[in-house]
N, C-alpha and C positions, 0 to 999 in steps of 0.2 A: 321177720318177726317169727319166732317160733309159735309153733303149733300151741292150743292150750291145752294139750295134755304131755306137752313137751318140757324137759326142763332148760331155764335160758341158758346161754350157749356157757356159760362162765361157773355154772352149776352143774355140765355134760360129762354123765360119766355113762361109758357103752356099757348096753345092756351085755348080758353073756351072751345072745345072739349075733349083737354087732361085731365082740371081740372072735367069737370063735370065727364069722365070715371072712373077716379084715385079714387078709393074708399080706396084703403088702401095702404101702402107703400110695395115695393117689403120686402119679411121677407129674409131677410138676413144681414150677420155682416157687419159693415160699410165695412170695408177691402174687402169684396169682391163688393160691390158695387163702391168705388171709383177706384178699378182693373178694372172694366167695365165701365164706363164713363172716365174713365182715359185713355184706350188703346182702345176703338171705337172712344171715340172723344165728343158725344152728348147721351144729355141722352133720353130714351125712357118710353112709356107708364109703370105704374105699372106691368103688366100682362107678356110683355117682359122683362123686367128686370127681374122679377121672372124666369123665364124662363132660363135666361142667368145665374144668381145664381144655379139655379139648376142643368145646365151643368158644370157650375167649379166646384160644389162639385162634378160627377161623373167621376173628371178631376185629381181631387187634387191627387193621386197618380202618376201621369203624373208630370214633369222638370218642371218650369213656361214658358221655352220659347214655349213647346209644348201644354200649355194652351194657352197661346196668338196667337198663330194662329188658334189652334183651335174656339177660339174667333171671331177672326178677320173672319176666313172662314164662321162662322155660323150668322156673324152680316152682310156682304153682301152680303147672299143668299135673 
């Protein structure tokens, strides 16, 4: 669910901060990237995303419902 001073993820356009940051796209399969904007809600800087890719693969042996909260726990810390 995005933030409430967030726009929802279908209305996200990067701030000039996020565009000028973003140097490369998070490297991961699309699949696991629309899994994390899918089931956070909004999407985030290249560097978190990466991040968040790199915890489902050390996931992917884990049920998917035990990846999505896993998800869900480490996206609102």
């Amino acid at each position: 669910m995005p933030l409430p001073d967030e726009p929802p993820i279908d209305d996200y356009v990067p701030s000039e901060i996020e565009t000028s940051t973003r140097t490369t796209p998070a490297k991961g399969s699309s699949t696991e990237l629309t899994f994390i904007r899918t089931h956070v809600g909004q999407r985030f800087p290249a560097k978190v995303e990466q991040a968040l890719v790199n915890e489902i693969r050390k996931l992917r042996h884990y049920d998917r419902p035990v990846i999505e909260e896993a998800l869900r726990r480490w996206a609102n810390r």
